[in-house]
N, C-alpha and C positions, 0 to 999 in steps of 0.2 A: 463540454470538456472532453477533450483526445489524448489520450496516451497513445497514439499509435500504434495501437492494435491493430492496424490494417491490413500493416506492412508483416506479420507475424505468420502468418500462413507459411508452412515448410522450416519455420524455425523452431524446431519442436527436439526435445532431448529424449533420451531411448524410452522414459517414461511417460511421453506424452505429453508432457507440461512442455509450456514456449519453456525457451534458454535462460533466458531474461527475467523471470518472472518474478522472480526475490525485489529484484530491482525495479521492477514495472509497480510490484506490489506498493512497496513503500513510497516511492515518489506521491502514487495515487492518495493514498494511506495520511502522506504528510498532508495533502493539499483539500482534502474534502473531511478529514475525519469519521470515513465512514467505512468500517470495514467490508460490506456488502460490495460499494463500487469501486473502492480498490482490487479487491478479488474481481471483480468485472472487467475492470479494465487492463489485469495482467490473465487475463482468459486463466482463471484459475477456479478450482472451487473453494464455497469456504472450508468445506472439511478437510481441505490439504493443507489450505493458509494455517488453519487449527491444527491441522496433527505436525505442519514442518515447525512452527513456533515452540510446540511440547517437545520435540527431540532435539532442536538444533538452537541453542542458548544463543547465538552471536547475531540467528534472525529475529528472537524474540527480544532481543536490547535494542536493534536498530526499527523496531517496531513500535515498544514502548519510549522508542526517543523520537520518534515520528508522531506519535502521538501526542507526547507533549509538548512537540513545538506546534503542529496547529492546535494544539488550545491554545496556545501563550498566542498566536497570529488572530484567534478568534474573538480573545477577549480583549486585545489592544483596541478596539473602535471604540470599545466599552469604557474603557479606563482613560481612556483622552477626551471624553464627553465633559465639558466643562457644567460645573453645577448649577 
């Protein structure tokens, strides 16, 4: 799995984090459910994902709505399983 982290060398904002990362984060975020490789994959750490989540309300809703759509994606295979 690529988020295109490749291509992020030199897009970097005055604090060091790529530009992108809010967004690199959540897409990963949606699609693996895992917050370790989401933070991986927007080159972030977790203790930034954690402290921007605690100050900035509008990333911590698009997080916990990322969240619960890949569980609702995770448990679809489950629930279509005929008995």
């Amino acid at each position: 799995m690529t988020f295109g982290t490749e291509s992020m060398a030199g897009k970097r904002s005055k604090t060091g984090a790529p530009r992108n990362w809010r967004d690199r984060f959540i897409a990963a975020l949606g699609e693996t459910s895992n917050i370790s490789a989401a933070a991986d994959a927007a080159q972030i750490s977790l203790s930034w994902v954690y402290k921007t989540r605690r100050e900035d309300a509008e990333f911590a809703r698009r997080w916990f709505e990322a969240l619960c759509l890949s569980l609702i994606h995770i448990s679809e295979p489950t629930r279509r399983t005929p008995i």
